[in-house]
C-alpha positions as CSV (number, residue, x, y, z in Angstrom):
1,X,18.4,17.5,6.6
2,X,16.4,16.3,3.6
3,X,18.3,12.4,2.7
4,X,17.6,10.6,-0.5
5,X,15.8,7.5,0.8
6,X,16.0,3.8,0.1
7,X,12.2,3.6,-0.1
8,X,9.8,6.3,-0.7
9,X,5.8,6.0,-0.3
10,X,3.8,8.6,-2.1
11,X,0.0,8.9,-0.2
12,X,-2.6,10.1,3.0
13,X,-2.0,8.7,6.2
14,X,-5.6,8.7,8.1
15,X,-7.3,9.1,10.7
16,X,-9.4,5.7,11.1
17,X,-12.5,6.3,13.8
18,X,-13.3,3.2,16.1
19,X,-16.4,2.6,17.9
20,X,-15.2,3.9,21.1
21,X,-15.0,7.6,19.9
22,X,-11.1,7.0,19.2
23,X,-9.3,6.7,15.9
24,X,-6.7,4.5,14.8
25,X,-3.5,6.3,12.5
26,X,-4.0,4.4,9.0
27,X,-3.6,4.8,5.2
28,X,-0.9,2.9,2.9
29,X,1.9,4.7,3.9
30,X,1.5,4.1,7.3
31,X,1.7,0.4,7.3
32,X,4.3,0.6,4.2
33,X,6.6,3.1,6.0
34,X,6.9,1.2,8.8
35,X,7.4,-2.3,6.9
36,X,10.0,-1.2,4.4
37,X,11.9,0.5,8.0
38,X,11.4,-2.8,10.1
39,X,12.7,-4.4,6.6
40,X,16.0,-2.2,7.1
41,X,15.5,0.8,4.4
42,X,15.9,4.4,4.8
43,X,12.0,5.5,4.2
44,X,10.5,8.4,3.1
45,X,7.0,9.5,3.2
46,X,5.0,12.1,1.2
47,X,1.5,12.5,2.5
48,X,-1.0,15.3,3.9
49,X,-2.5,15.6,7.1
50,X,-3.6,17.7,9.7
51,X,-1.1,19.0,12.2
52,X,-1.9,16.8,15.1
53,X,-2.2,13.4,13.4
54,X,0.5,11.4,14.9
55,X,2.9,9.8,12.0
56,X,5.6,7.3,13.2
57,X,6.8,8.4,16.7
58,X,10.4,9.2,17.1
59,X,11.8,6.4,14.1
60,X,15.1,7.8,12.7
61,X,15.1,6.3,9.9
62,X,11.2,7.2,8.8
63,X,11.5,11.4,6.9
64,X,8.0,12.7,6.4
65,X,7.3,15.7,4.5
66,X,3.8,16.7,5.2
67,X,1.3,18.9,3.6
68,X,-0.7,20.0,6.2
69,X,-4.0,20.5,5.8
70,X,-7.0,22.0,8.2
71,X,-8.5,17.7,8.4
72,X,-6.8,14.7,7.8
73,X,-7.6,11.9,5.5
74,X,-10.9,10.2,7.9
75,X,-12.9,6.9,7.4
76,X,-15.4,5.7,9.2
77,X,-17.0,2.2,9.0
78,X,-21.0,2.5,9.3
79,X,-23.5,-0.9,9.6
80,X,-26.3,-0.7,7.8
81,X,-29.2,-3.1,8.5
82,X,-25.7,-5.6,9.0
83,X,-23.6,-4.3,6.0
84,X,-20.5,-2.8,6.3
85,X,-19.7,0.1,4.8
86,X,-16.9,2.3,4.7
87,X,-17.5,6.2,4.9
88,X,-15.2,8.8,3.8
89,X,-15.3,11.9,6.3
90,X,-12.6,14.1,5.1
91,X,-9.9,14.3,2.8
92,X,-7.0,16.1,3.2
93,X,-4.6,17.8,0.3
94,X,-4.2,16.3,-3.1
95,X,-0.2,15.2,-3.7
96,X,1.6,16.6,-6.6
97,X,5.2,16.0,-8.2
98,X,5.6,19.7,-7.4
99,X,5.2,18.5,-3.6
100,X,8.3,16.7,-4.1
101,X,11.8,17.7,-1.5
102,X,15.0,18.1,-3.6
103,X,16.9,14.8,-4.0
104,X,13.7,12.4,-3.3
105,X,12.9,11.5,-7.0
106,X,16.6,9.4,-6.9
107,X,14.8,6.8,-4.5
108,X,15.4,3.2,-6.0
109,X,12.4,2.1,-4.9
110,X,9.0,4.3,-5.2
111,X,5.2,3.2,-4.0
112,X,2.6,5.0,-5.1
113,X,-0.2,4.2,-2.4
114,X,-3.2,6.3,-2.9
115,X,-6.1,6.3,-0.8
116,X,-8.6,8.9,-1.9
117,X,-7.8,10.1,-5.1
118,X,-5.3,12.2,-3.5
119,X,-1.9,11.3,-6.0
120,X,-1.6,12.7,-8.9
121,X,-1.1,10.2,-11.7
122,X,1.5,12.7,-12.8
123,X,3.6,11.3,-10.2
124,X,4.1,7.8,-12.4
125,X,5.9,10.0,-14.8
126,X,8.3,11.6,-11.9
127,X,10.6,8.6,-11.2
128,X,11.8,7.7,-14.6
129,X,14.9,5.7,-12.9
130,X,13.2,3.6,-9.9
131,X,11.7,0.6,-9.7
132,X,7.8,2.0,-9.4
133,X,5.0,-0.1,-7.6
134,X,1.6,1.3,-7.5
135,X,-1.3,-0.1,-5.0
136,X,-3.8,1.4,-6.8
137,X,-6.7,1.2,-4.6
138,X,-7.4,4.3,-3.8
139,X,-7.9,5.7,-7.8
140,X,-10.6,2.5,-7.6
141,X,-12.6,4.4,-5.4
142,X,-15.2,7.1,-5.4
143,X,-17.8,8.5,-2.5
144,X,-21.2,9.7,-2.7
145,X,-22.3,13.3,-1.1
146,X,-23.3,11.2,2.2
147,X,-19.6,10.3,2.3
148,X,-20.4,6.6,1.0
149,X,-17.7,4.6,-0.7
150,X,-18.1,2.3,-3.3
151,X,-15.8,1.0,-6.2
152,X,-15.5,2.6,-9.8
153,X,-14.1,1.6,-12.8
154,X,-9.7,2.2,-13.3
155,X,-9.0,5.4,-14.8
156,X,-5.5,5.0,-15.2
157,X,-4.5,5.0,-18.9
158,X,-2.5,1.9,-20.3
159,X,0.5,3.9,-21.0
160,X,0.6,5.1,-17.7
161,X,0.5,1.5,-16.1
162,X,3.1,0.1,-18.7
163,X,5.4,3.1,-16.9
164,X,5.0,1.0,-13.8
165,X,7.1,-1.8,-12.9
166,X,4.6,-3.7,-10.4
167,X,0.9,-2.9,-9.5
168,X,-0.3,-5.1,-6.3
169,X,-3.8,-5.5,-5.7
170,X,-7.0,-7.4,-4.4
171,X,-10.1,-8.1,-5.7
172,X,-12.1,-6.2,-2.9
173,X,-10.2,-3.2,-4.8
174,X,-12.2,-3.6,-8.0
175,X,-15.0,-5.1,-6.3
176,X,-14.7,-8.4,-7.5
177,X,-14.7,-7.0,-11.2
178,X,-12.7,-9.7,-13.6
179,X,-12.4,-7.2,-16.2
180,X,-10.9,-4.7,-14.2
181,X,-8.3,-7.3,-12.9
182,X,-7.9,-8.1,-16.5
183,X,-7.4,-4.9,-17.4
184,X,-4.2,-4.4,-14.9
185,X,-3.0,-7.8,-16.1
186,X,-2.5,-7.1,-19.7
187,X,-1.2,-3.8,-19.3
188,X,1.2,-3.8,-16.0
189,X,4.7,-5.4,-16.4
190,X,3.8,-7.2,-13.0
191,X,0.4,-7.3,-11.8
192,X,0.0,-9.3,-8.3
193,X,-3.3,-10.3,-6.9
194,X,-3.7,-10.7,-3.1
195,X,-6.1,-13.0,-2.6
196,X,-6.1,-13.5,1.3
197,X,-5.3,-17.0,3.3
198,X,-5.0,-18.3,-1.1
199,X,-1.8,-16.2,-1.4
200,X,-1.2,-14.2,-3.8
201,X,-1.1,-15.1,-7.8
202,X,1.8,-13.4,-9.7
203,X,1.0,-12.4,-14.0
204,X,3.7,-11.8,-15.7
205,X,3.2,-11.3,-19.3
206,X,1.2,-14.8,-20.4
207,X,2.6,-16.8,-16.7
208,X,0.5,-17.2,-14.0
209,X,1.8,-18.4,-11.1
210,X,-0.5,-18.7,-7.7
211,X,2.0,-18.5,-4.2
212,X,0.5,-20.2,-1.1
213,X,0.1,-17.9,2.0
214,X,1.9,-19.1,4.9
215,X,0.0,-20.8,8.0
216,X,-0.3,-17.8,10.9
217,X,-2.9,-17.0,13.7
218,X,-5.4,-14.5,12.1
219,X,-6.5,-12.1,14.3
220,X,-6.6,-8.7,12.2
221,X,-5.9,-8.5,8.7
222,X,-6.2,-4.5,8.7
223,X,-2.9,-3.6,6.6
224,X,-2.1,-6.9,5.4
225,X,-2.2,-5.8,1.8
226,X,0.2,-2.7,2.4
227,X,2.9,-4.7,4.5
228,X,2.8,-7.6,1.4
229,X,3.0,-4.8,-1.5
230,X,6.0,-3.4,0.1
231,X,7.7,-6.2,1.3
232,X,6.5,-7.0,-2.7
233,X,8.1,-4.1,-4.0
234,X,11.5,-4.5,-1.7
235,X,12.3,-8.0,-2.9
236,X,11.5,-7.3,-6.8
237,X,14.0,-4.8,-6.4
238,X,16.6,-6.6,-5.0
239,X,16.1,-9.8,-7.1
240,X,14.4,-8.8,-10.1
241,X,12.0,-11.7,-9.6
242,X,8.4,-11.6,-9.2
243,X,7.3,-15.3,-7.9
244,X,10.5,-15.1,-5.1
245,X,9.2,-11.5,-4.2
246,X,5.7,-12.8,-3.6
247,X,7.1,-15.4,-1.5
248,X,8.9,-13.3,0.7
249,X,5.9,-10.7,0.8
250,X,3.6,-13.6,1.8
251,X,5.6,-13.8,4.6
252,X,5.7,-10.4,5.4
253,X,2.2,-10.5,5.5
254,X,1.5,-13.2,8.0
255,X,3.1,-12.0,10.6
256,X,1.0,-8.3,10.6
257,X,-2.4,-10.1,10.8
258,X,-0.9,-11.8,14.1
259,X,-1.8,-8.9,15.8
260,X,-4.0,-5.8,16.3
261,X,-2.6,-2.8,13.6
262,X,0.5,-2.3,12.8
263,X,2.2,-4.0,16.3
264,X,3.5,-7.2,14.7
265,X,5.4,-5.6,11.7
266,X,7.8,-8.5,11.6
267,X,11.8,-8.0,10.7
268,X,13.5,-8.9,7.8
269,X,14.9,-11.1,10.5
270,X,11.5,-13.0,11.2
271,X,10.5,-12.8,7.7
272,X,13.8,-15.2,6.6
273,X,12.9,-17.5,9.3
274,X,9.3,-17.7,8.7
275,X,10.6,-18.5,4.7
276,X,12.9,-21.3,6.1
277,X,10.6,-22.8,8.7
278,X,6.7,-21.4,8.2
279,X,4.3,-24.0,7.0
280,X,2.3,-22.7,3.5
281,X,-1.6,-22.7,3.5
């Protein structure tokens, strides 16, 4: 039975190869799916994948509507004479508003998570009564024939991103570009920069405010951004205010790079206690 959820996340999960010949399950709407569940919200996910990419176990409370497609979503990282770089292997099916189940454009709360150019920017248009959060990295993006990724300049119009009500992102998205920040500043109602173990700073029309990270035991940051965008997007909805929904996503976030992946997803039960007792960076 197709549910109306609390929190839908629009976006490829992937298939993330490790050194040892193994992949890891990855993408946006992994790590968001499972934060905005352990947060206590009905999710949905939209995404496209291949058959036997595992998405989320047995959770209840997680509906996925899958495209499937003959290869998932796959990066690789490859060193070159010491550099990393990330490699795109294969992409699955692009994600449409026509992809859309009956009842799922009523979710409140709607994150558009692209990884690979796969969302249609359509979809900002398809949710006219939610409160719409984009992590745009994935349209900042773009891959050479070898596979090769490497930053390119926003294509997203300023109308569209003025239909938004929150775009989280970092500066390794834009590669370090201050005019593409800029550009997401002026024209987002809420733009929110993650910028690591400095927190997060929070533009909002002409205020700035920066939000210390909280003091944690670092050892992965993989999917730190996704978990604090959600957790973002979760608290704007339910208090309408940007600098107290950074806090709380702060929060969020330094719990998950307390462990490897997506195992230390905290609760909205751990987050409220790290908010009363965690130390700030």
């Amino acid at each position: 039975m197709i549910r109306t959820p609390d929190y839908l996340v629009i976006g490829h999960a992937t298939r993330d190869l490790t050194p040892d010949g193994g992949f890891l399950v990855g993408g946006t709407v992994t790590y968001s799916g499972l934060t905005a569940s352990r947060l206590g919200l009905r999710v949905a996910v939209l995404t496209s994948a291949d058959p036997a990419l595992p998405l989320f176990g047995d959770d209840p409370s997680i509906q996925v509507q899958r495209l499937l497609a003959s290869d998932s979503t796959t990066f690789e990282n490859v060193y070159e004479q010491g550099v990393r770089r990330q490699h795109l292997r294969a992409v699955a099916e692009p994600l449409t508003p026509a992809d859309l189940p009956t009842g799922w454009e009523q979710a409140p709360i709607v994150h558009l998570g692209p990884i690979a150019q796969e969302v249609d920017m359509a979809l900002i248009g398809a949710f006219p009564n939610a409160l719409l959060g984009i992590t745009p990295q994935g349209w900042l993006r773009q891959w050479d024939e070898q596979g090769r990724v490497s930053p390119q300049p926003c294509t997203i119009s300023p109308d569209l991103l003025r239909a938004a009500n929150a775009v989280v992102l970092s500066p390794e998205d834009v590669g370090g570009d201050r005019e593409q920040i800029d550009f997401f500043r002026q024209h987002a109602p809420v733009c929110v920069l993650t910028i690591g173990r400095d927190g997060a700073i929070v533009y909002q029309g002409r205020n700035e405010v920066r939000v210390p990270s909280f003091q944690a035991n670092e050892l992965d940051p993989t999917g730190a951004g996704d978990v604090f965008a959600t957790a973002f997007f979760i608290r704007l909805y339910e208090t309408r205010d940007a600098v107290q929904a950074a806090r709380f996503a702060n929060a969020a976030a330094s719990f998950v790079i307390e462990g490897p992946g997506a195992s230390h997803i905290p609760s909205r039960t751990q987050v409220e206690w790290r908010l009363r007792h965690g130390g700030v960076v």
